[in-house]
C-alpha positions, 0 to 999 in steps of 0.5 A: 653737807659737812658742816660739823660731824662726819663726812660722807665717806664716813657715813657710808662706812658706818652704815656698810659696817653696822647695817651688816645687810640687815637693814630693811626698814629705815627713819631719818630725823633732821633739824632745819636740813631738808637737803641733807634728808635727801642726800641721807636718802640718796646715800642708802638708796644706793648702799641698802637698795632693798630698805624702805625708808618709812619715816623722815620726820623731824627732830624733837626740841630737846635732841635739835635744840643741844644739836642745833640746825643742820643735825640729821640722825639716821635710825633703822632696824634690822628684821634679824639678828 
């Protein structure tokens, strides 16, 4: 899963330290990597047990094709501030 970009750990942090506990509703978008989906869901299952994962979709033409296979992006939003 760590082809190019950030690995696990690293994603892990930045979740922990920009989610602050706030997250509670959760999207994942993916060109061409199903498998990393279900880790990225598994990776905030654990970390945010309490989020809803409500969308997982893939990514749009111009965002996959500058980013190429295997991209994941991970969006949520917090319900307060």
């Amino acid at each position: 899963m760590d082809r190019v970009g950030i690995g696990p750990e690293r994603r892990r942090q930045q979740l922990r330290k920009y989610s602050k506990g706030m997250i509670q509703r959760v999207g994942i978008a993916h060109a061409q990597a199903p498998e990393r989906v279900t880790a990225l869901e598994k990776m905030v299952r654990e970390l945010r047990p309490q989020a809803e994962i409500e969308h997982v979709t893939t990514l749009g033409a111009v965002v996959g094709t500058h980013a190429g296979p295997g991209t994941v992006g991970l969006f949520w939003f917090a319900d307060a501030y």
